[in-house]
ROSE-4610 file (N, C-alpha, C; in Angstrom, 1 decimal, always signed):
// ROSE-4610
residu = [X/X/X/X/X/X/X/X/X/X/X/X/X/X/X/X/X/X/X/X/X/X/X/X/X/X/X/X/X/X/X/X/X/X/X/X/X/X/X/X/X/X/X/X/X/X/X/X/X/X/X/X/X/X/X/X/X/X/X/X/X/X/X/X/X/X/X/X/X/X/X/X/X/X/X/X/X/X/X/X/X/X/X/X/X/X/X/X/X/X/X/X/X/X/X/X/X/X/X/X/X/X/X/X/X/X/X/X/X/X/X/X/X/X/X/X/X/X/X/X/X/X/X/X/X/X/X/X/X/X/X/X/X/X/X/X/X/X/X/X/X/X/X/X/X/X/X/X/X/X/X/X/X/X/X/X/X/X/X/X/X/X/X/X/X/X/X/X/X/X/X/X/X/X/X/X/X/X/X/X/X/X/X/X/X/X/X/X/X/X/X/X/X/X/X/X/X/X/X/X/X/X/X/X/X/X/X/X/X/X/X/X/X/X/X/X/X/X/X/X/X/X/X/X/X/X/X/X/X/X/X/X/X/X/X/X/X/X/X/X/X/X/X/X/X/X/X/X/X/X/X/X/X/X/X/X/X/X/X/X/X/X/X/X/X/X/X/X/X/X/X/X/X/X/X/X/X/X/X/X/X/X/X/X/X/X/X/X/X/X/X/X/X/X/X/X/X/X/X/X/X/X/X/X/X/X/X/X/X/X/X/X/X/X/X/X/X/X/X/X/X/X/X/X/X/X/X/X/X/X/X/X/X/X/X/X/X/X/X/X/X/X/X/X/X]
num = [1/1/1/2/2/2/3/3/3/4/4/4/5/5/5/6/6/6/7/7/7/8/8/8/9/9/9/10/10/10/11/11/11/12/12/12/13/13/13/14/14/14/15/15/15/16/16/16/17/17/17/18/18/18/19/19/19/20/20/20/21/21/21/22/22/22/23/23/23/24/24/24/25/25/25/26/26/26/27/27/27/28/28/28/29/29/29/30/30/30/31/31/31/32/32/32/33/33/33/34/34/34/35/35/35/36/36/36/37/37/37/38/38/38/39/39/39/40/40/40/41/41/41/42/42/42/43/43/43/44/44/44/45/45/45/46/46/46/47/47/47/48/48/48/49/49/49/50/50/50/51/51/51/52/52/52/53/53/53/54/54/54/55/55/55/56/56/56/57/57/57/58/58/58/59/59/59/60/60/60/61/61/61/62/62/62/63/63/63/64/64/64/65/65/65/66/66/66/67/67/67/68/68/68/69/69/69/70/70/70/71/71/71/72/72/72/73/73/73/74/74/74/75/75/75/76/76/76/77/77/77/78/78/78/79/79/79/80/80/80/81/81/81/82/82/82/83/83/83/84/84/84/85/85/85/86/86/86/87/87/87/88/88/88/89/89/89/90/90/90/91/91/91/92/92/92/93/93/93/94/94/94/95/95/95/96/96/96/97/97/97/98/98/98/99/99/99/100/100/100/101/101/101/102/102/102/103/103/103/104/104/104/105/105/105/106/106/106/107/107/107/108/108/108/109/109/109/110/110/110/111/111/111/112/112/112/113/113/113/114/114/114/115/115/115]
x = [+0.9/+0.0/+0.9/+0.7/+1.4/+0.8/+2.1/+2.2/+1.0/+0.3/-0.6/-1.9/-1.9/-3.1/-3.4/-2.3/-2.4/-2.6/-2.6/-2.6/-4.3/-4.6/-5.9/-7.1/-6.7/-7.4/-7.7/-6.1/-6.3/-7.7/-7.6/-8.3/-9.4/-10.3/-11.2/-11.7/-11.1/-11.0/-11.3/-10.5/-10.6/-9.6/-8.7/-7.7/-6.3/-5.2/-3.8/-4.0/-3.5/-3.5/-2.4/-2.7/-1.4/-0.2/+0.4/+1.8/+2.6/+2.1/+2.8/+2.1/+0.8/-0.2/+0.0/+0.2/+0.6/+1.9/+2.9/+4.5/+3.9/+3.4/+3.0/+2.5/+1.1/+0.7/+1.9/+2.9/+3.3/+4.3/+4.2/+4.5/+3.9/+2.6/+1.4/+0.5/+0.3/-1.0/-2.5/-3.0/-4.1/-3.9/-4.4/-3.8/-3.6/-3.3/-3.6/-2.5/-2.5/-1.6/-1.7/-0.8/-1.2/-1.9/-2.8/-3.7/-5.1/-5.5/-7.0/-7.2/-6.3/-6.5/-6.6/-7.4/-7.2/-6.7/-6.0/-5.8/-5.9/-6.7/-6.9/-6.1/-6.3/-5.6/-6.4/-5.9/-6.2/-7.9/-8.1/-9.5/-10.6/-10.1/-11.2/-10.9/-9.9/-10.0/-11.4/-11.6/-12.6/-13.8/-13.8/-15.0/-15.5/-14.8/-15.3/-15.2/-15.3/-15.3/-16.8/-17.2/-18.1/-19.4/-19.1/-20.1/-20.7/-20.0/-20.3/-20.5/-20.5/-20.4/-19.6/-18.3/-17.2/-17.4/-17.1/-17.3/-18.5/-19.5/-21.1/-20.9/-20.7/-20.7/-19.6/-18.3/-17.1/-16.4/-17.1/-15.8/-14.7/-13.6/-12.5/-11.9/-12.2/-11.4/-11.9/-10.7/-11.2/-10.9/-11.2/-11.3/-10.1/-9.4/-8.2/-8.0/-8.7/-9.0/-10.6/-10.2/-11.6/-10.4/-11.4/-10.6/-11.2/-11.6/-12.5/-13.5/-13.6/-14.8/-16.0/-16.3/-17.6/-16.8/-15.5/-15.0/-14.0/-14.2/-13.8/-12.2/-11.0/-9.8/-10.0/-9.8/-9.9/-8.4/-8.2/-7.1/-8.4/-7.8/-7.7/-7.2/-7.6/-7.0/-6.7/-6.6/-6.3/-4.7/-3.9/-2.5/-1.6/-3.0/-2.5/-2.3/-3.7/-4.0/-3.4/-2.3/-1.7/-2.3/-3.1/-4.4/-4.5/-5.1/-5.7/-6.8/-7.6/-9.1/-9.9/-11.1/-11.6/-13.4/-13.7/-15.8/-16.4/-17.6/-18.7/-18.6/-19.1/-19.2/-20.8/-21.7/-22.9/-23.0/-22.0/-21.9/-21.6/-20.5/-19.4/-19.9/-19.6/-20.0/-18.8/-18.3/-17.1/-17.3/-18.1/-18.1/-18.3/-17.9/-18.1/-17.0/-16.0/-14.4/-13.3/-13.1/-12.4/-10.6/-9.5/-8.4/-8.2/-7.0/-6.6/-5.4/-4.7/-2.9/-2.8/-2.1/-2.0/-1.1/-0.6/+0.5/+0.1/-0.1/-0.1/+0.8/+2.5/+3.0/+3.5/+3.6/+3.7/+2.6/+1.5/+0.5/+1.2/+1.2/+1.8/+3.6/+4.3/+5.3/+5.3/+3.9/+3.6/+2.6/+2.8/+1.8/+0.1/-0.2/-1.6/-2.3/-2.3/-3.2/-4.9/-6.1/-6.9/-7.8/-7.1/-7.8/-7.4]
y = [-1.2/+0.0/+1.2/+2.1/+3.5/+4.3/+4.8/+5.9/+7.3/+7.3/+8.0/+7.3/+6.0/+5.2/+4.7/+4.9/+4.9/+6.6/+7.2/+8.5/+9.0/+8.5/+8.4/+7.6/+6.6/+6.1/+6.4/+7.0/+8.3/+9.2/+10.0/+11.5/+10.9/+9.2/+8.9/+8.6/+8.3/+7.8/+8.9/+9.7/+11.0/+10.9/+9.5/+9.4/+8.7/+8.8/+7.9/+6.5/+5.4/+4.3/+4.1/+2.6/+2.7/+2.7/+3.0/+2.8/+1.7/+0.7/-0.8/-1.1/-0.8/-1.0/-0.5/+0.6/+1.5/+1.3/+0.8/+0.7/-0.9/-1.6/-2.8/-2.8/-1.9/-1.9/-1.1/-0.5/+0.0/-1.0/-2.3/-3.3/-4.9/-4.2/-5.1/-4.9/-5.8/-5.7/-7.0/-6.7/-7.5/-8.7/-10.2/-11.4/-12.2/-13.6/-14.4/-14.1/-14.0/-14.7/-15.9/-16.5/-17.4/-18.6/-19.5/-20.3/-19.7/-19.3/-18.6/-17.1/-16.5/-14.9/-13.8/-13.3/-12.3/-11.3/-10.3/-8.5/-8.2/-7.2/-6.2/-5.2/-4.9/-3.9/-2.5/-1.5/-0.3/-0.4/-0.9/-0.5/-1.2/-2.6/-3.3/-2.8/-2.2/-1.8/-1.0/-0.1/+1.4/+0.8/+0.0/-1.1/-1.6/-2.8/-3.8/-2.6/-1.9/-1.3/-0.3/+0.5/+1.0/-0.1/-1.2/-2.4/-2.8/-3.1/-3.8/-2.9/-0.7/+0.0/+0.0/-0.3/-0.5/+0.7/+1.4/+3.2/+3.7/+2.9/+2.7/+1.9/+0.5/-0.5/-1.3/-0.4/-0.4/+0.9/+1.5/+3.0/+3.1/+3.4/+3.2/+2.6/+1.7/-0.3/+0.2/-0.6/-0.8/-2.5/-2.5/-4.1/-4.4/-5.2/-5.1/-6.4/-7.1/-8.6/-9.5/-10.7/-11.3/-13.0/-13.8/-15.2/-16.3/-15.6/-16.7/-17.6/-17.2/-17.9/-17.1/-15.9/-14.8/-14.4/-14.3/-12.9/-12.0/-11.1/-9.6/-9.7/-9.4/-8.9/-7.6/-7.6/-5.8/-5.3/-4.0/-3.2/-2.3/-1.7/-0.3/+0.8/+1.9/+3.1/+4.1/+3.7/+4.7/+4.9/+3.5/+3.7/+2.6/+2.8/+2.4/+0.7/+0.5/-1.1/-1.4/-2.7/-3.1/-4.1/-4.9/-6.2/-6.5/-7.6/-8.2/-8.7/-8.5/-9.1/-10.0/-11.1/-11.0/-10.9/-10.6/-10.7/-10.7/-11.7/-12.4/-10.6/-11.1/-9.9/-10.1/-10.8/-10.6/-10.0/-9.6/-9.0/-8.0/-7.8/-6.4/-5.6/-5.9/-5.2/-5.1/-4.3/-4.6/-5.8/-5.8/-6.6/-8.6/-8.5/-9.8/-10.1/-9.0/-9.3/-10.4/-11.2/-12.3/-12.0/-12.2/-11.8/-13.1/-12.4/-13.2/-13.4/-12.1/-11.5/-10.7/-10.2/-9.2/-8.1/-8.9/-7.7/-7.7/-6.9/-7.0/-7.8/-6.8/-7.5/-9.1/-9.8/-11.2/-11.6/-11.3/-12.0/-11.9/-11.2/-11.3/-12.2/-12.3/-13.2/-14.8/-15.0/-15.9/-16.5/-15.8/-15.8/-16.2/-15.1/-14.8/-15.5/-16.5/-17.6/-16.8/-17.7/-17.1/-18.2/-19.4/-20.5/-20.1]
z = [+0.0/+0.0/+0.0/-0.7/-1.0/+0.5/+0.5/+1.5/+1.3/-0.1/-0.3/+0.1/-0.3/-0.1/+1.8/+2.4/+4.0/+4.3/+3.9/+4.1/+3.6/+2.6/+2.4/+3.5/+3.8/+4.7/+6.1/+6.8/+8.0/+7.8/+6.6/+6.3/+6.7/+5.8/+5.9/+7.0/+7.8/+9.3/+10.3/+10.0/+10.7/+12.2/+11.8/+12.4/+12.4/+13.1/+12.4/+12.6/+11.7/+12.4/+13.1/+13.7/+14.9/+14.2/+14.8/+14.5/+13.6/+14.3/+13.7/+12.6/+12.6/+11.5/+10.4/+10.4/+9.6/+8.7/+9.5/+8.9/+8.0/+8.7/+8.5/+6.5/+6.6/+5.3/+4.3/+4.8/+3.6/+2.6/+3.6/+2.4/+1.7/+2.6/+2.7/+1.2/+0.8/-0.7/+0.2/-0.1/+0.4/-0.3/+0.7/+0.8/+2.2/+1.9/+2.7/+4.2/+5.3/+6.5/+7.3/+6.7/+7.9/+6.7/+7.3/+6.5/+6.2/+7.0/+6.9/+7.4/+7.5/+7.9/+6.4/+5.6/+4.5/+5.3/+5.2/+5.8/+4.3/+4.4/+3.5/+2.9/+1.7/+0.9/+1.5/+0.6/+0.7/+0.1/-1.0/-1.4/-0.5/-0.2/+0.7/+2.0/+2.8/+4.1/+4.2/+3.4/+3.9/+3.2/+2.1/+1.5/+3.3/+3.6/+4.5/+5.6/+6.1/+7.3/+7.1/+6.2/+5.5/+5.6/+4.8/+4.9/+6.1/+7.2/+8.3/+9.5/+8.9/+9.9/+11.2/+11.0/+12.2/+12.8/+12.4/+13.3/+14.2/+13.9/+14.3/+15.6/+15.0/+16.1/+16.8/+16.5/+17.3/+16.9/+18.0/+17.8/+18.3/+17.6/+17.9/+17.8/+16.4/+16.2/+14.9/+13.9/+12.4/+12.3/+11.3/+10.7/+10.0/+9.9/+8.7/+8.4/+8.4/+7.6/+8.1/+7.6/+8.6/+8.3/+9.1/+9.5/+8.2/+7.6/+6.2/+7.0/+8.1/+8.9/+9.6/+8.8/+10.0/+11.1/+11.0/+12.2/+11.6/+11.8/+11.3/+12.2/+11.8/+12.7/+12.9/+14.1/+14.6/+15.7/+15.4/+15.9/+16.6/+17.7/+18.1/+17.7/+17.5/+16.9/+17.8/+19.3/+20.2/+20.1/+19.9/+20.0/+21.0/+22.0/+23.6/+23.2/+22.9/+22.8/+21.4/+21.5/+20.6/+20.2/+21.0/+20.9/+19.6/+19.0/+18.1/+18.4/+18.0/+18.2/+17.3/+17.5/+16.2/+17.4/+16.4/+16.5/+15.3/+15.8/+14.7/+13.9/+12.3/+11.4/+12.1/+12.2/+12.7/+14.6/+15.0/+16.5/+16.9/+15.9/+15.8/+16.7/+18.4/+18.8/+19.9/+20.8/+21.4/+22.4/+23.4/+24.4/+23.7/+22.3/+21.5/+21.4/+21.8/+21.4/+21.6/+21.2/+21.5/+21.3/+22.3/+21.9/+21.4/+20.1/+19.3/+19.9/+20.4/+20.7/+21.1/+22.2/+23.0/+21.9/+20.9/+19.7/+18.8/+18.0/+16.9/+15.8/+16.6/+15.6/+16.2/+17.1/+17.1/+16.9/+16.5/+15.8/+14.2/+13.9/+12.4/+12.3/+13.5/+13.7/+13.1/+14.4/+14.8/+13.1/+12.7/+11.1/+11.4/+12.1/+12.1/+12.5/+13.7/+14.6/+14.9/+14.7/+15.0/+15.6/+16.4/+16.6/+18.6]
């Protein structure tokens, strides 16, 4: 993802992503991690987040893949929480939240576990 195309997605957000997230996509193209984890490109991030109203029914968390099984991967956008999460796409509610990984990035180490 271009450094314009993460930069576009902030504006739309109306905030930065985290940190690691962020460094993360600028050499990320949408595609598989792991065995069953998709993370999203630039066009499907603000697609699937749009669709399922993340901003609605988790404020302060975007979506940035799903498990190819009905749960959405979710970050926080505060900064603080480095977390991985997943919740039912039919729940998307926070208190649904299941931790995947306390990091983001050893979840992406560990090549994306969501079992």
């Amino acid at each position: 993802m271009s450094v314009q195309d993460i930069d576009a997605v902030q504006r739309a957000l109306g905030c930065a992503l985290p940190a690691g997230y962020a460094a993360f996509l600028q050499d990320w193209e949408e595609g598989l991690c792991g065995a069953q984890v998709l993370l999203y490109g630039a066009d499907s991030l603000m697609e699937r987040n749009a669709t399922y109203e993340t901003s609605l029914s988790c404020p302060g968390y975007i979506a940035i893949g799903d498990d190819s099984g009905g749960r959405a991967v979710m970050l926080a956008l505060d900064g603080e929480d480095r977390a991985v999460y997943l919740v039912g796409h039919g729940s998307m509610q926070r208190d649904d939240f299941e931790l995947a990984a306390a990091d983001f990035a050893a979840w992406l180490a560990a090549d994306c576990p969501v079992d």
